[in-house]
Every structure is written in C-alpha cells, then in structure tokens.
N, C-alpha and C positions, 0 to 999 in steps of 0.2 A: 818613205811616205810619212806624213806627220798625221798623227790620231790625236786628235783633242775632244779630252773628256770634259764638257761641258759643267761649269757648275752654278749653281743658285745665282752667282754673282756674272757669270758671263753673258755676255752681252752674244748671246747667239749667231754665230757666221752665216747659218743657217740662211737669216733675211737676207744677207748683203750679196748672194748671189741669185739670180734669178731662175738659172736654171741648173738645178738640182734632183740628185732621185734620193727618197728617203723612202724607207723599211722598218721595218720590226723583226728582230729573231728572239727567238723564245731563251737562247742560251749562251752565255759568252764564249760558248768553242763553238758555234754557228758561226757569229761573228770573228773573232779572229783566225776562220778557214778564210771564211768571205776576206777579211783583210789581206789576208796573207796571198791569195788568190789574185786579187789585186795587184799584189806585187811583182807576182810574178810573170800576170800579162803584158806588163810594160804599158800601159795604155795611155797613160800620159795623165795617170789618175793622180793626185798629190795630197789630196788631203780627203780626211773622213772624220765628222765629228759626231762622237757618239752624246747620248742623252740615257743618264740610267739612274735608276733610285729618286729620292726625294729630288735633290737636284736637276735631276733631268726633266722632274715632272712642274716642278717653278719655272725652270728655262723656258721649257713648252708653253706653259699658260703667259709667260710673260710676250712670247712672240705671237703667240696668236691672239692675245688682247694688242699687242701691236699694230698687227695686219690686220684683223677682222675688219672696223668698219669700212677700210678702203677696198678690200677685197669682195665683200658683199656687195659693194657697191658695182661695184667693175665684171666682177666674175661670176656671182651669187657665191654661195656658200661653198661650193665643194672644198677649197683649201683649209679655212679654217674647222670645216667639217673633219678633214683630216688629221689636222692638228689636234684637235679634241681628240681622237680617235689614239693616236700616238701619246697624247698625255695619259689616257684611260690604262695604253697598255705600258707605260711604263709604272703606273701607280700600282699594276698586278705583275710588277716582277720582269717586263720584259725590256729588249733592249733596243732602242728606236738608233739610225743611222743616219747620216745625209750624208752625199758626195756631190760634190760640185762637176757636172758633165757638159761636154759638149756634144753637138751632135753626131760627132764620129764615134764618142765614148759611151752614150746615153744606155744603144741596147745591150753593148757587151756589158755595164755596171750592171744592169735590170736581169740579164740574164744569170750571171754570176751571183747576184740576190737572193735570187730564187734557186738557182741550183743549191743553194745552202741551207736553203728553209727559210728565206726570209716571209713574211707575211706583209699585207696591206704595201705592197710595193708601189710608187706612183713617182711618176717623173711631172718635176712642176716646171714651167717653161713660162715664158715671157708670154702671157695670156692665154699657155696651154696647158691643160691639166689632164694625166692620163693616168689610171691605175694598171695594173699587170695583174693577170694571175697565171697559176704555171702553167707553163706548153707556150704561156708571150714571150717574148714580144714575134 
C-alpha cells in the first residue's frame, strides 16, 4: 500500500479523485492500525494520503480555496465546509486521511475508520456527499 505524506509543496491527490472517504484521528497509532488494517483486508485499497502538521494544514487550504467556488456553486458548501473543518483539526494536532474508494470498497474503508477512532468521517463522491458517525454506515 503506498501512504503519501502530503507536504506544503504537493499538489494534493486528494482533488484528482472524486470519490474518496477522508477522516481525522486524533493519534498516529490510530492511524497506522487504520493502515495496517487496510492491509490486511485486501480490499483493493492502494493508496492513503495522510495531511498532518503545518504542511497538512497549507495543503488543506490550498485544495479547498481550489475547490470552493465551483463546489458552492454546484453542491453548496458542505465540502469545503469540510475541508475547513480538516484544516481546523490538523492545525490542533490531529491527523486528517483520504483513500481513494469505490463503491465495493467505500463502507468497509468508513467502517474500518471508525473502528479506529476516526472522527468527522465522510465519503465524498461524484455530487454525493455523506458524513458517518459510529454504529454507520
């Protein structure tokens, strides 16, 4: 599985796929259970790009000043609402996630998220946007 740690300078994978589930865990052994878990389901999962520290939190504002005004325009705000939301908690320490899913893969990622502690879980989809909290999907 390849993890790319997102920095100041990259150019976000994040946008280039459209449907995606991104998270937030409070602690880097949340995250690489969550990883590792991953691996282990075989799911056909390949890549997770984390966002953490300063870096994470430029990447973040840089994608969602991106996205936002075609996104408001199209969806209203819930995405970049999000996004803001993810930059807030990487600014306080925490570690934001995205995996690129399909719809076979969508609710075992979202599950496996949350069985870990992930917070603000949400699968973003091609003009479909949907949060999780635990006991979902």
């Amino acid at each position: 599985m390849k993890v790319t740690y997102l920095s100041s300078e990259s150019t976000p994978n994040v946008a280039s796929f459209s449907d995606k589930v991104m998270g937030e865990f409070p602690t880097r052994e949340q995250l690489d259970a969550f990883i590792l878990s991953l691996e282990r389901q075989r799911h056909g999962v390949a890549t997770v790009d984390v966002l953490e520290g300063k870096a994470g939190e430029v990447c973040l504002n840089k994608l969602r000043k991106s996205v936002e005004g075609f996104l408001d325009a199209v969806l209203g705000d819930a995405e970049t609402e999000m996004l803001h939301a993810y930059e807030k908690a990487v600014a306080q320490g925490r570690i934001v996630f995205a995996v690129p899913v399909t719809a076979a893969t969508r609710d075992e990622v979202v599950r496996l998220a949350i069985e870990h502690g992930a917070r603000n879980v949400a699968h973003f989809g091609t003009f479909v946007n949907e949060t999780f909290e635990v006991g979902q999907p």
